[in-house]
Every structure is written in C-alpha cells, then in structure tokens.
N, C-alpha and C positions, 0 to 999 in steps of 0.2 A: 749530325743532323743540325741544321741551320735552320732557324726559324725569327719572323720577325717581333722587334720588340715596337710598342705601340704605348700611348701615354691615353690620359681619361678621354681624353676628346678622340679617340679611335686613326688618330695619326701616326703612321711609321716613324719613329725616331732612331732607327738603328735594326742590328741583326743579332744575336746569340746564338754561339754554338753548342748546343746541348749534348752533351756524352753519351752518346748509344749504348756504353754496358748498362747506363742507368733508365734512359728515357727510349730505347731505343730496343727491346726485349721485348717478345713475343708474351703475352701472358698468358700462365694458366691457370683455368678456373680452380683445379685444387690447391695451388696453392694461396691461392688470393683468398679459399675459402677457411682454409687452414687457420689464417693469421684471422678474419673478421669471429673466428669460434675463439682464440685463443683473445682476443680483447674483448670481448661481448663477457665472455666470461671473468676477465680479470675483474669488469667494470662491478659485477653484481657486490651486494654489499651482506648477502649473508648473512644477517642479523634477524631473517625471519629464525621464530621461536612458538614454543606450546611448554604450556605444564602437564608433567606428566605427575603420576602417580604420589611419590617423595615430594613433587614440587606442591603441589596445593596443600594451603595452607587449612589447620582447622586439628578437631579434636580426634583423638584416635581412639572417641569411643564406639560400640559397635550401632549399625543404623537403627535396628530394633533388635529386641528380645531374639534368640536364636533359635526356639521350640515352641511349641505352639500357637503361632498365630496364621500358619497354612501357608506360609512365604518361604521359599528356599532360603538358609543360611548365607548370611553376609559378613563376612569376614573385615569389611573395610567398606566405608562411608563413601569414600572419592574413591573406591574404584573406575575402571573406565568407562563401566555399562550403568554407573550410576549419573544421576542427574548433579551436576557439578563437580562429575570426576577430571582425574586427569583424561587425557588423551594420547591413544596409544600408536606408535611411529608416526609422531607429527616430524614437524620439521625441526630441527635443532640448528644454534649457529656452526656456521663449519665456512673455510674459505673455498670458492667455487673457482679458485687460479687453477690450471692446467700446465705444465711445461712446453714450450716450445720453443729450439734451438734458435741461435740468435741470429744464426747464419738464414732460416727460414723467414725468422720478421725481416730481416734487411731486406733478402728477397721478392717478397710478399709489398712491399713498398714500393719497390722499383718496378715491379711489375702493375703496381697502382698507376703510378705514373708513367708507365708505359703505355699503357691500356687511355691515357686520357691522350698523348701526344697522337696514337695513332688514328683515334677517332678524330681526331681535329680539334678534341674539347680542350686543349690546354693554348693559354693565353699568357705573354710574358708582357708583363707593363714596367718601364722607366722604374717607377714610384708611388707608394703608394700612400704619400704623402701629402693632403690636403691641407686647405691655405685656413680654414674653419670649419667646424663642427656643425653643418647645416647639415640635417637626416634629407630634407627634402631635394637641395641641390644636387647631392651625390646620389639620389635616386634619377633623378633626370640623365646624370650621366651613364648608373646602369643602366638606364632606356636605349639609351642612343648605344649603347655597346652590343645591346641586346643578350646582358645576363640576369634570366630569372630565377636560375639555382645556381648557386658560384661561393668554391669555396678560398680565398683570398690569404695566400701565405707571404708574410713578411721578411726582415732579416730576423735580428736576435732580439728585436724589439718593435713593436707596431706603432704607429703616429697616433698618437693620443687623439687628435682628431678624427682619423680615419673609423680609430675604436670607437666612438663616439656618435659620430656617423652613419656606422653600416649597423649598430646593434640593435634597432629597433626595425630593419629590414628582414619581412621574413623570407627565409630561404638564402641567405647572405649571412655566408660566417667570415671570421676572421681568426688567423693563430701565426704566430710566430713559427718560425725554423723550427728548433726545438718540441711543439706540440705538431706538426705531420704526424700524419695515424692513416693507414688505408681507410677505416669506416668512414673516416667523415671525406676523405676524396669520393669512394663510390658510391655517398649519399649524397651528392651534388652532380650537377648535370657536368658542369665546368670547373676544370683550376685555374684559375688564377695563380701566376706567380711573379714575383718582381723581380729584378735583375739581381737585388742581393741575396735574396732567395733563392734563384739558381747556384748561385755561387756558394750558396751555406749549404744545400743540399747536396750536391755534387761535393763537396769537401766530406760531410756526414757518411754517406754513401761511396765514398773511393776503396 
C-alpha cells in the first residue's frame, strides 16, 4: 500500500510504502474490542476502599444496656446497621488488570491501524517538527489540513515545540512510537503519523 506523504502546509513531498500485514488487515470489531476492555481495565487505579466492621475505629463497649430498655440486643456499636458502622461488601483495593495474550494486543493494534488507513483517516506528514512554539500558528495549520480530532504520533521523541504547541488544542493529542495504544487511535477521528513513525512502527509490529 503506497500512500502519499504531505508536510503542515498540505503539500505532497513524497510517497510511503506502508506494510499490508500491519496497515493493510481487514478489522475485527472483537478483537479491537478485546484489547480497548483489556487497557480500560489496566488504566483503573483500584484504590476505591470502605471500612468495614474491624476497620472503624472506637470503643468495644456495648451501644446500650443489653435488657431492659425494649431495644433488641447489640452486640457491637459499628456494626453495619448501626449509624457509623462499618459497611458490609463495599469495595476493597484489588487490581482490576485482566490477561490478554500479546500476540492479541499486537493484533488489536494493527488492526487500529488498519481500520484508520482504510477509511482514509490516516495521514503521513514529512515532520512534525516546528520552527516555534506558537499554539495559535499551528492551529491555523490544523485549519488548513482540516484536522479537528487527530491523534499525531512521533519517532522515539516528540519536538519540544510541537509538544508545546498542540497541548492546549482540544481534541489534538500527541505521543511518541513507544505510547500507540488503540484507545487513543479510535478516540480520534484521524492519525496522524510521520515518516519516522511509520518506520518505528513497522519495525515494533514486524
């Protein structure tokens, strides 16, 4: 698959030949759904918590008197049906990872980027290397390109300009080779990728 490569001002500078096992695969919705369950889930942090019964702190003596006063026997003060008791199967921490084969995520990736080449939503630019750090100029360029969700992957390292530039753009992400993740391709309209990017990708992905 040969597709053209194009610089900010939306000018052909050349052509790339993009690898069909990676950019050029049919996709399927369970697997692409497979890998978006198994990172959604890595991402949670697990740290919700409740006190239960042991955990609330205080005196273990009994709430009232245990006979005579016309009130069923209370054995314990923080129990759970008492007012400032613990609380009974809340949520405890626990990690919310799930396994999934690696040969699946690689898959699950390729078939992201499959799914943007065949729709036409994927774009390969020169560089994405800017001359200064102006948020406003390099919006005017996304104008003229006409990308209002676009998600912009780099080589091993992004232009500190560039970074600087698209971060206060909403709906305009940036990442490095190394962070691709399908969620964020298939929460943007467009990929963006640059020539070293194809190149770090297709090495990743062989």
């Amino acid at each position: 698959m040969q597709i053209d490569v194009i610089n900010f001002d939306g000018k052909a500078v050349g052509k790339v030949d993009l690898a069909d096992q990676i950019f050029g695969l049919e996709p399927r919705a369970d697997i692409l759904h497979r890998v978006v369950t198994w990172q959604r889930a890595k991402s949670r942090a697990g740290t919700h918590a409740v006190k239960t019964v042991s955990d609330v702190a205080g005196s273990g003596k009994k709430a009232f008197k245990q006979k005579k006063t016309g009130n069923a026997r209370q054995g314990e003060r923080y129990n759970v049906h008492m007012r400032g008791g613990g609380v009974v199967h809340g949520p405890v921490v626990r990690d919310h990872a799930i396994d999934l084969p690696k040969k699946i995520r690689s898959l699950g990736l390729k078939m992201a980027l499959s799914s943007k080449a065949k729709d036409g939503n994927l774009i390969v630019i020169d560089s994405e290397k800017l001359s200064s750090a102006k948020t406003g100029a390099f919006a005017k360029q996304l104008k003229k390109l006409d990308l209002n969700s676009a998600l912009f992957v780099g080589g091993a390292e992004l232009d500190a300009n560039f970074k600087k530039s698209a971060a206060n753009i909403p709906n305009i992400d940036a990442l490095p080779t190394i962070g691709l993740n399908v969620l964020d391709i298939l929460n943007h309209d467009k990929l963006v990728l640059t020539a070293d990017a194809v190149k770090a990708v297709e090495a990743r992905l062989a």
